[in-house]
MIKOL-576840 format. One record per residue (C-alpha): residue number from 1; residue in one letter; chain; x, y, z. Coordinates in steps of 0.1 Angstrom, whole numbers. Each point is the difference from the previous one (the first is absolute). Last residue first. Layout:
residues N
<pt><num>NUM</num><residuo>A</residuo><cadena>A</cadena><xx>X</xx><yy>Y</yy><zz>Z</zz></pt>
...
***
This chain:
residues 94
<pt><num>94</num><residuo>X</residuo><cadena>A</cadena><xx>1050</xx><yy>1274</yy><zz>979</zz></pt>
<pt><num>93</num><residuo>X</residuo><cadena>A</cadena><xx>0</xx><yy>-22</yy><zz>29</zz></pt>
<pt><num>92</num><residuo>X</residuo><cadena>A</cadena><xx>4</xx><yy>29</yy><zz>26</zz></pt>
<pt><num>91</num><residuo>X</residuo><cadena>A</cadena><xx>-27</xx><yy>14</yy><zz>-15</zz></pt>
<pt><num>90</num><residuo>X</residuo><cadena>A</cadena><xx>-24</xx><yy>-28</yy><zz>1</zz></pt>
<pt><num>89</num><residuo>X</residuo><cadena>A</cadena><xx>10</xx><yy>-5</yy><zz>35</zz></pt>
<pt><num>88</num><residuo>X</residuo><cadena>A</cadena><xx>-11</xx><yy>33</yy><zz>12</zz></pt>
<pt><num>87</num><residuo>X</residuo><cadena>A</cadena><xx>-38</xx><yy>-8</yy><zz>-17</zz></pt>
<pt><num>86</num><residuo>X</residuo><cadena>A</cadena><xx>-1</xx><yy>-35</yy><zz>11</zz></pt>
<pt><num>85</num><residuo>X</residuo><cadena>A</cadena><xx>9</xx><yy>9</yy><zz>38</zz></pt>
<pt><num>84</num><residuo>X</residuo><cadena>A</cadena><xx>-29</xx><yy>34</yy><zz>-4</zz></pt>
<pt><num>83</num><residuo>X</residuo><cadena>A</cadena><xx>-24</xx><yy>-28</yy><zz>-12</zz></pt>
<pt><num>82</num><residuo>X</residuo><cadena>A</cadena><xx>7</xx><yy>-21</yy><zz>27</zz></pt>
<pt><num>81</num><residuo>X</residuo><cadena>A</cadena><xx>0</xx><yy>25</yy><zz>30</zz></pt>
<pt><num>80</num><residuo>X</residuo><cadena>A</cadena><xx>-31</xx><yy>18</yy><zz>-16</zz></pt>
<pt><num>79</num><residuo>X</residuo><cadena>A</cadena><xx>-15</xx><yy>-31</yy><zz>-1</zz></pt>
<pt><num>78</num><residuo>X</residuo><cadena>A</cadena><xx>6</xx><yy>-10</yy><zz>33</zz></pt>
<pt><num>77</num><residuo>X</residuo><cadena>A</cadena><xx>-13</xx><yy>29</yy><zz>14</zz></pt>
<pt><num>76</num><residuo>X</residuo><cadena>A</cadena><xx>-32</xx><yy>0</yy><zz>-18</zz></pt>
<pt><num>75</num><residuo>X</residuo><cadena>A</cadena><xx>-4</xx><yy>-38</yy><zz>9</zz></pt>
<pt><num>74</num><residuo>X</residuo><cadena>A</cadena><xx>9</xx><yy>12</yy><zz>39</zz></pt>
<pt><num>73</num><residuo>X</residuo><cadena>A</cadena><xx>-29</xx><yy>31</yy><zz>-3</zz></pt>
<pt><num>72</num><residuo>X</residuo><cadena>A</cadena><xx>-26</xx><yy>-21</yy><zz>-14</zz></pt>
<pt><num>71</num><residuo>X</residuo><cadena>A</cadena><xx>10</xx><yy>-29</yy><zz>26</zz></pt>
<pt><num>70</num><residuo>X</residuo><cadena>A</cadena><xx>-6</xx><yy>26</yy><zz>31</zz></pt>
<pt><num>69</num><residuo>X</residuo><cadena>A</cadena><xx>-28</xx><yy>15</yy><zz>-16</zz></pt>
<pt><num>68</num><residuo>X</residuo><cadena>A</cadena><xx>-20</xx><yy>-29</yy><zz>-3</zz></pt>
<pt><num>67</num><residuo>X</residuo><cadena>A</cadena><xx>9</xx><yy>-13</yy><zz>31</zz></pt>
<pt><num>66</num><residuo>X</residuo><cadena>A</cadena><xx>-13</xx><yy>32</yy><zz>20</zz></pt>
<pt><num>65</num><residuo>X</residuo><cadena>A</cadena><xx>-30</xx><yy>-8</yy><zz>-16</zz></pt>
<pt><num>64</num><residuo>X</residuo><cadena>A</cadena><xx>-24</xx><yy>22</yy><zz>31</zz></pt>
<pt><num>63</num><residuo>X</residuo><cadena>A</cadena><xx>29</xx><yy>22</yy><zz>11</zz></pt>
<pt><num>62</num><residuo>X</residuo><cadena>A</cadena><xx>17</xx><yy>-8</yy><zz>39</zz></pt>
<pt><num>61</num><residuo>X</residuo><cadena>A</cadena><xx>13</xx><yy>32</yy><zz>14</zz></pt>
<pt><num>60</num><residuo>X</residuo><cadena>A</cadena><xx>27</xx><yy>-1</yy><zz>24</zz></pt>
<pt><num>59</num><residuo>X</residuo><cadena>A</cadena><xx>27</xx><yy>-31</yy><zz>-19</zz></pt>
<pt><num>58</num><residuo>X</residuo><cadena>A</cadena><xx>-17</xx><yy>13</yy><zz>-28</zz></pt>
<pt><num>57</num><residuo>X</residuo><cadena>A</cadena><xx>23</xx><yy>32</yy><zz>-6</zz></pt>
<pt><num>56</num><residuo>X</residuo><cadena>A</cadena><xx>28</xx><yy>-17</yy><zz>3</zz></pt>
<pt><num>55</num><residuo>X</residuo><cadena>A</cadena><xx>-7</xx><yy>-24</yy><zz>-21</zz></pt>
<pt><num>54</num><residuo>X</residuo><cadena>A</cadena><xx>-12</xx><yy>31</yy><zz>-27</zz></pt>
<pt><num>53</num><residuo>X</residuo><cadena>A</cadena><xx>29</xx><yy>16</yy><zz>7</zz></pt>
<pt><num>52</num><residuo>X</residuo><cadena>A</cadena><xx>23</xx><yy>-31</yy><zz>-13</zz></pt>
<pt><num>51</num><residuo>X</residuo><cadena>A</cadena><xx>-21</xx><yy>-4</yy><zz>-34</zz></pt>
<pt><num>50</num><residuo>X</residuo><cadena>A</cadena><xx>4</xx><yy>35</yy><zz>-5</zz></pt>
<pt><num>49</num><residuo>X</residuo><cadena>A</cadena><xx>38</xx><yy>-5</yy><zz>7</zz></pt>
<pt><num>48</num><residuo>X</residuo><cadena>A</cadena><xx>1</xx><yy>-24</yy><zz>-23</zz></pt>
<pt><num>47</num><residuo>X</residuo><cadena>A</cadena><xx>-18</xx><yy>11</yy><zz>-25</zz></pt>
<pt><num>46</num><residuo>X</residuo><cadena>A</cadena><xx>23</xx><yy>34</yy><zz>1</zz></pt>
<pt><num>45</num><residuo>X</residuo><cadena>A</cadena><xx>31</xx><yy>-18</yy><zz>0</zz></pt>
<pt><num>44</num><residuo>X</residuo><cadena>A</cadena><xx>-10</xx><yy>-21</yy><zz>-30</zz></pt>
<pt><num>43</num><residuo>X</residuo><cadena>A</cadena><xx>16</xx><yy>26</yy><zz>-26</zz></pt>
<pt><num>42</num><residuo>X</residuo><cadena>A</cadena><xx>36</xx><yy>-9</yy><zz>20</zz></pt>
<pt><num>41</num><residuo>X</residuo><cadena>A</cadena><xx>29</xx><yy>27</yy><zz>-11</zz></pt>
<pt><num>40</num><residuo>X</residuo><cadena>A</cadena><xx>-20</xx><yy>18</yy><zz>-24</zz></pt>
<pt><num>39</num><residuo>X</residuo><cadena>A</cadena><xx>-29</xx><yy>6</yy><zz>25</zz></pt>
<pt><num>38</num><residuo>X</residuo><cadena>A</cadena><xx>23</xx><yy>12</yy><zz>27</zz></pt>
<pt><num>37</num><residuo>X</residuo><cadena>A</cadena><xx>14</xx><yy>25</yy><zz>-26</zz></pt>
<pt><num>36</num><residuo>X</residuo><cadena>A</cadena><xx>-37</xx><yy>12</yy><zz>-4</zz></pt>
<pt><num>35</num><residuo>X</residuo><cadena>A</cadena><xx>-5</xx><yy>0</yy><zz>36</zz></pt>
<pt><num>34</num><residuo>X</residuo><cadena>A</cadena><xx>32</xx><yy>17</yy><zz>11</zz></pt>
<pt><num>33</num><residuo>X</residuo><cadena>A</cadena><xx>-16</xx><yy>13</yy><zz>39</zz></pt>
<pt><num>32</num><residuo>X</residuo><cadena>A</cadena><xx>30</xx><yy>-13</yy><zz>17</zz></pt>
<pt><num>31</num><residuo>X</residuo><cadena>A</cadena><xx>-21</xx><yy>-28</yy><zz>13</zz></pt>
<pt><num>30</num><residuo>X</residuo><cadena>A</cadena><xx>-12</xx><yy>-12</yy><zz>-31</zz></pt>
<pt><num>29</num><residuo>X</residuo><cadena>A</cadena><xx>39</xx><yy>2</yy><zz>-8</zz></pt>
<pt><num>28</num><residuo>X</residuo><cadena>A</cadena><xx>11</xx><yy>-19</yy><zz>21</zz></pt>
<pt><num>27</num><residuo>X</residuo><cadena>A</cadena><xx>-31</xx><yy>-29</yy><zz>-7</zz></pt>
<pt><num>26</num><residuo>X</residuo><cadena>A</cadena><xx>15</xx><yy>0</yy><zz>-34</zz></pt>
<pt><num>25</num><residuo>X</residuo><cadena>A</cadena><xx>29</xx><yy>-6</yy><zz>9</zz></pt>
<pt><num>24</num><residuo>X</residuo><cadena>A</cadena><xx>-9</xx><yy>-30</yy><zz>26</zz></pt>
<pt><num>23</num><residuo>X</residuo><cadena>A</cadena><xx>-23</xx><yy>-13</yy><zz>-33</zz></pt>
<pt><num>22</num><residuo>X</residuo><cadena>A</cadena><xx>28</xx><yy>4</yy><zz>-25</zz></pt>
<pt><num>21</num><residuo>X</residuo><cadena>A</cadena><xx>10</xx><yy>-34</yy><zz>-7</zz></pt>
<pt><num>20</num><residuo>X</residuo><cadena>A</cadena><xx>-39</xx><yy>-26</yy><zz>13</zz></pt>
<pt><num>19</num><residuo>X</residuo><cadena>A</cadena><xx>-5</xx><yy>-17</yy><zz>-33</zz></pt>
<pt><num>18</num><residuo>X</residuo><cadena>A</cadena><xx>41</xx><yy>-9</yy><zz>5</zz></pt>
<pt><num>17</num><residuo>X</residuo><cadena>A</cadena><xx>23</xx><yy>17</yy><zz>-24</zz></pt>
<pt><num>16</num><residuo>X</residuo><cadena>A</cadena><xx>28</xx><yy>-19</yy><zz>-19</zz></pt>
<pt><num>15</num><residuo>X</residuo><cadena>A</cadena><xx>37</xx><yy>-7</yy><zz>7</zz></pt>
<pt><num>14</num><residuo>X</residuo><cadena>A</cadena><xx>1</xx><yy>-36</yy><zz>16</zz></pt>
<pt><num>13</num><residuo>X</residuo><cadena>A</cadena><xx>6</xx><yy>8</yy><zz>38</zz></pt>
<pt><num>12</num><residuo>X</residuo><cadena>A</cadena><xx>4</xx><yy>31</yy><zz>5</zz></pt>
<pt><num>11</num><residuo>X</residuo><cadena>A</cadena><xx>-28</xx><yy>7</yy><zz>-19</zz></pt>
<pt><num>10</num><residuo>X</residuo><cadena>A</cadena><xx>-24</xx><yy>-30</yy><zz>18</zz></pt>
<pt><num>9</num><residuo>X</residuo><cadena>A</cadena><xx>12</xx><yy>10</yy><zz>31</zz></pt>
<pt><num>8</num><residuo>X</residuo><cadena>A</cadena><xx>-12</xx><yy>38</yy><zz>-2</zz></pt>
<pt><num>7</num><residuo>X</residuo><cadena>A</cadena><xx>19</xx><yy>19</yy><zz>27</zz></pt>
<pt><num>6</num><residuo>X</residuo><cadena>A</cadena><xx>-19</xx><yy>6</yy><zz>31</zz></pt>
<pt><num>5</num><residuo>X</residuo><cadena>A</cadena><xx>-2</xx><yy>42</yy><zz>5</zz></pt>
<pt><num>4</num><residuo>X</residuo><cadena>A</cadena><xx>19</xx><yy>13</yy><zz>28</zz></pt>
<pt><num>3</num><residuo>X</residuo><cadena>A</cadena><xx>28</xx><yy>18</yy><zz>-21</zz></pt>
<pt><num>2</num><residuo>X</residuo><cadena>A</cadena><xx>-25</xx><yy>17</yy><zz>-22</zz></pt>
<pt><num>1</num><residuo>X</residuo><cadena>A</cadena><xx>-13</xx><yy>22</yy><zz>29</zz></pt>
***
């Protein structure tokens, strides 16, 4: 399955990890039932695809602050993506 996965640009490119490196990995191995390894590979993957469910979900059933939770779970997301970038880079640093 590895062979159809998009190659990260930014890596090839200059040598270091996008926010995104690890997210197609990590979705394999959601998939594959490897949650913890999944988690390891991208900690945001579960956010996201929270976040991602719950679109889904409310393209058939409208919730009263909809908004709210949209925008709660994206800033969740986002910080998990950030935090988990600054984390793996602080390693690599040191």
């Amino acid at each position: 399955m590895e062979e159809f996965m998009l190659p990260c640009l930014n890596k090839q490119l200059f040598g270091i990890d996008c926010l995104g490196c690890g997210a197609q990995r990590a979705l394999v191995l959601v998939l594959q039932g490897e949650f913890s390894a999944a988690f390891k590979m991208f900690p945001a993957i579960y956010p996201i695809l929270i976040l991602l469910l719950f679109l889904v979900t409310n393209l058939f059933y409208k919730f009263k602050g909809d908004w709210y939770i949209k925008a709660g779970l994206i800033v969740v997301s986002a910080a998990v993506i950030i935090g988990a970038y600054i984390y793996k880079m602080s390693f690599l640093i040191n």
